[in-house]
C-alpha positions in Angstrom: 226.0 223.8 69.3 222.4 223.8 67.5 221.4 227.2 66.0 218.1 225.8 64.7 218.6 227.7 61.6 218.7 224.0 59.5 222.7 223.5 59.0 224.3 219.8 59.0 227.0 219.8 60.9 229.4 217.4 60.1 230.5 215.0 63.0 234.1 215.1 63.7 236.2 212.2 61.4 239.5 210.7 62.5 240.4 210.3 58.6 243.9 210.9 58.0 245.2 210.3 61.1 247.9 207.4 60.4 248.4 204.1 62.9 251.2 205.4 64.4 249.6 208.3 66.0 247.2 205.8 67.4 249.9 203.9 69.0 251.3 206.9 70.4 248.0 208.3 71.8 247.6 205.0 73.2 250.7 204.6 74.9 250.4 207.8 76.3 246.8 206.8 78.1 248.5 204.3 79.4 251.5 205.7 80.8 249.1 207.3 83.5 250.1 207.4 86.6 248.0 206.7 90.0 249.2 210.2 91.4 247.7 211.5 87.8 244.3 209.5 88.1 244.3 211.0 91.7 245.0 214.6 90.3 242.5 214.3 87.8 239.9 213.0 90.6 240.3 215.8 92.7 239.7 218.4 89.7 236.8 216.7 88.5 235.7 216.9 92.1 236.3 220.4 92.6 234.7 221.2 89.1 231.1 219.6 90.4 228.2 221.9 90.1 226.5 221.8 93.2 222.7 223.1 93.0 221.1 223.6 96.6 217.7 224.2 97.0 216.3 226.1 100.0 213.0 225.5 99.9 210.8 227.2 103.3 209.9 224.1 106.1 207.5 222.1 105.9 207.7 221.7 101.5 210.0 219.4 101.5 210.5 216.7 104.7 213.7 216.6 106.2 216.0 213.9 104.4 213.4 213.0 101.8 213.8 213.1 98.2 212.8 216.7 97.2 209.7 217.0 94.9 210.2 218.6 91.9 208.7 222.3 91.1 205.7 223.2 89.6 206.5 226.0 87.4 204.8 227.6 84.8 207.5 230.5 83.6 211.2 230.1 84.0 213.1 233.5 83.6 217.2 232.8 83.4 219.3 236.2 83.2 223.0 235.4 82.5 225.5 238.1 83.2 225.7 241.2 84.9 224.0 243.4 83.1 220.8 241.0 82.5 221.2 239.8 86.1 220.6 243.9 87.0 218.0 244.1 84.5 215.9 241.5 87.2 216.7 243.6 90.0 216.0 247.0 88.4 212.4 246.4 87.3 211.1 243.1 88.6 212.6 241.8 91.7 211.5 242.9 95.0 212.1 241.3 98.3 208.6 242.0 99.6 207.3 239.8 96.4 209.9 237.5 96.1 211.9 234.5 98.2 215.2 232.9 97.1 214.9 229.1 97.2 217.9 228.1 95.7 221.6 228.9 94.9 224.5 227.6 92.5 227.8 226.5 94.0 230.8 226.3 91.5 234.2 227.0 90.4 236.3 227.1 87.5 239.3 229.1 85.7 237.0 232.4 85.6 234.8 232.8 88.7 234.1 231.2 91.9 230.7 231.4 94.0 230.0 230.9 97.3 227.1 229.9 99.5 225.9 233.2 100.9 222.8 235.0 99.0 223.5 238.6 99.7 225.6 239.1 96.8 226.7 242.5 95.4 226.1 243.1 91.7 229.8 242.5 91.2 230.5 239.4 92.5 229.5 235.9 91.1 226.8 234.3 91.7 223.8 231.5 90.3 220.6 232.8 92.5 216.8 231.4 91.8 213.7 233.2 93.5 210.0 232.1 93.4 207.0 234.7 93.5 205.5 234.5 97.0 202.0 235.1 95.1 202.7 232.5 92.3 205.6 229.8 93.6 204.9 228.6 89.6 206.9 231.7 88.8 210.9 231.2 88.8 213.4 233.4 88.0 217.4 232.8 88.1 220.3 235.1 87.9 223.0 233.9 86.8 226.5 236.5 86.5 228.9 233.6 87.3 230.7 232.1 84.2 230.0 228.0 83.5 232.4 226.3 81.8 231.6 224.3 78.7 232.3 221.0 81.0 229.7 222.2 83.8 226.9 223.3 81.2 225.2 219.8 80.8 225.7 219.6 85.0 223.8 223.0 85.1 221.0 222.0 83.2 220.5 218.4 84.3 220.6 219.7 88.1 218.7 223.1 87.3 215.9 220.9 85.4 216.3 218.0 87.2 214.8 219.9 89.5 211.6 221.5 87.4 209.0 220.2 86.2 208.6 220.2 82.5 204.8 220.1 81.7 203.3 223.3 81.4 207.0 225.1 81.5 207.8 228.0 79.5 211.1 229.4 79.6 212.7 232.9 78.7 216.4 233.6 78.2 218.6 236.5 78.5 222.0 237.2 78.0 224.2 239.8 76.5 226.8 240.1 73.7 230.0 241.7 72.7 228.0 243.6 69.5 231.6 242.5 67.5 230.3 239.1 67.5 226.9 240.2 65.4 227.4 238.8 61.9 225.8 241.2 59.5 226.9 242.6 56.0 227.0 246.1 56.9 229.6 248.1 59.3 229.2 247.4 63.3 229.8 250.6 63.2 227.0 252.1 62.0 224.6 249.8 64.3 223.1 251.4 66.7 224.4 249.7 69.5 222.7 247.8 72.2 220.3 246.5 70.4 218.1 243.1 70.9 217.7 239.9 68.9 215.3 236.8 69.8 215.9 232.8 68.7 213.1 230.5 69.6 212.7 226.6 69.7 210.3 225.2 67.8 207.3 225.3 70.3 207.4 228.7 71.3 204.4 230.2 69.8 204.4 233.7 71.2 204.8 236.9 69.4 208.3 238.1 70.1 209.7 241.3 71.5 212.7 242.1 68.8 213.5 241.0 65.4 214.9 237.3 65.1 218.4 236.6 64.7 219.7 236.5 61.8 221.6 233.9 60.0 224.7 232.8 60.4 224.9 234.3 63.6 225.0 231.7 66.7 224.8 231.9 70.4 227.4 230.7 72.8 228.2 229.5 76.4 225.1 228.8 79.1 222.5 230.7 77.1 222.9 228.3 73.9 223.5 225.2 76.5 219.5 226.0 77.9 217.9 227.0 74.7 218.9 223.7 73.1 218.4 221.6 76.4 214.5 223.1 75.9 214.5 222.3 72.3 215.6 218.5 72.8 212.9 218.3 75.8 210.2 220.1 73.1 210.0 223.1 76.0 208.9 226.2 74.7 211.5 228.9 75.1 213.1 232.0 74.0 216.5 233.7 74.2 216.6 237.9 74.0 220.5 238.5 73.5 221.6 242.2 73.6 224.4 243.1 71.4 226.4 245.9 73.3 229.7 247.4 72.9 230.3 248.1 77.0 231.1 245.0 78.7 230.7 246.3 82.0 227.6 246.8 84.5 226.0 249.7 81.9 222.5 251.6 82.5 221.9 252.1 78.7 222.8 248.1 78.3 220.1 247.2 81.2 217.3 249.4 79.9 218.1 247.8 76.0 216.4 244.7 77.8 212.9 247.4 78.8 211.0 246.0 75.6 210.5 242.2 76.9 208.2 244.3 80.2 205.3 244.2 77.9 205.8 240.9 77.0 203.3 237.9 78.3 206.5 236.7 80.4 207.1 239.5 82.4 204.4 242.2 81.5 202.8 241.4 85.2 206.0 240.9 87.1 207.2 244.8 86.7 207.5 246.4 90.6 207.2 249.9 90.6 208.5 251.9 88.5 209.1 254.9 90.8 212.2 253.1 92.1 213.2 251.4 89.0 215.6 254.2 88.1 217.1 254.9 91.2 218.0 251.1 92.3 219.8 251.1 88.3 221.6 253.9 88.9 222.5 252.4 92.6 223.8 249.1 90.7 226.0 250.7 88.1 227.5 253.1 90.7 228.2 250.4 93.2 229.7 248.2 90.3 231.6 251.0 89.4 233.2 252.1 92.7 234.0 248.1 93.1 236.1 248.2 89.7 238.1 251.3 90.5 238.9 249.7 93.9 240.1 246.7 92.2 242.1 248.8 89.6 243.5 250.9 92.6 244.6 247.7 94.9 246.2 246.5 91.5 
């Protein structure tokens, strides 16, 4: 995976590897069966990313080949606690309509098709500002598996258009996976760092990460996509040492509300605290009753 901090990566070299594992690789492909092709089938099938969009009637005619979206900033959350970061402080159902929904499974989560999700379960949701349909968001808390990532973004983008787009990343961390020279310990933990393709020109909200820290999974999978399609985008990952729904980990994302992303999306802040609270409670309760049935 790219880190745009200028390392060659060497492509993987069969070197060393002797004729007669060859031959026995070989005559292993070949030994498969049709009940294995059919296996194999039926997984691949089951492992399809399924993207539907819902737009409102009359957008798109029935049966017709759906348009692709105007949109001017793309805001992708992945995991719980960036996912609750969108619903604490800038989504609001008065202000804004879901128009689309990822179906998919793997080893680690499975979604469904319904939209009224608890902050617990898994789900791939996208919402468009009534005011401004240019304006997309997405909240992601299910997992996608390394083999679904390029189906994500080719289905997700696929679907957007790419001139004039500007897209804004964010994701959170285990803060044992920042690479620095001092303790972990001592950081103070959560705490915010920014990479940026090439064409994002913006002043960003955090200091940049540093080398040779990389990022991983979905996150890494869309920041490159946007680099290879020249795209300008940013990633805000929050190091944290709590793992689950955590108020202290959603309000370490506060700083990005003044920036030029999201500075005009923020609802009101009177209920911003409470509906956090609410989240983290009700994600709470929902893991003690798992721990309980267990």
């Amino acid at each position: 995976m790219a880190t745009f901090f200028g390392e060659v990566v060497a492509a993987p070299s069969r070197a060393g590897v002797d004729d007669e594992e060859e031959e026995e690789a070989a005559g292993q492909a070949l030994e498969e069966t049709p009940e294995d092709r059919e296996i194999r089938r039926r997984v691949e099938e089951k492992r399809e990313v399924a993207v539907r969009w819902a737009l409102p009637a009359g957008e798109a005619a029935p049966g017709a080949a759906a348009e692709p979206l105007r949109c001017s900033r793309f805001v992708v959350a992945v995991g719980h606690n960036a996912a609750a970061f969108l619903s604490s402080f800038i989504l609001d159902s008065v202000c804004w309509e879901v128009v689309g929904a990822v179906k998919l499974w793997n080893e680690w989560c499975r979604t469904s098709n319904t939209t009224n999700v608890l902050p617990t379960d898994s789900f791939c949701l996208f919402y468009r500002l009534i005011s401004d349909p240019t304006v997309l968001l997405c909240q992601c808390s299910c997992y996608v598996a390394e083999d679904q990532q390029f189906q994500w973004l080719e289905k997700v983008f696929g679907h957007i258009q790419k001139e004039g787009l500007q897209v804004t990343i964010l994701s959170t961390c285990p803060v044992a996976d920042y690479k620095t020279q001092e303790s972990t310990l001592t950081l103070p933990s959560p705490f915010l760092k920014a990479l940026k393709t090439k064409e994002f020109k913006e002043q960003v909200c955090c200091p940049l990460l540093e080398q040779p820290n990389i990022v991983r999974d979905l996150p890494a999978a869309v920041l490159s996509y946007c680099q290879v399609w020249q795209i300008p985008a940013v990633l805000y990952q929050c190091y944290t040492d709590v793992i689950k729904l955590d108020t202290v980990t959603i309000e370490a994302f506060k700083p990005l509300l003044s920036s030029e992303t999201l500075k005009n999306l923020v609802k009101v802040k009177s209920h911003t605290g409470k509906l956090m609270g609410d989240l983290v409670c009700l994600g709470q309760s929902f893991n003690n009753c798992s721990w309980l049935v267990m």
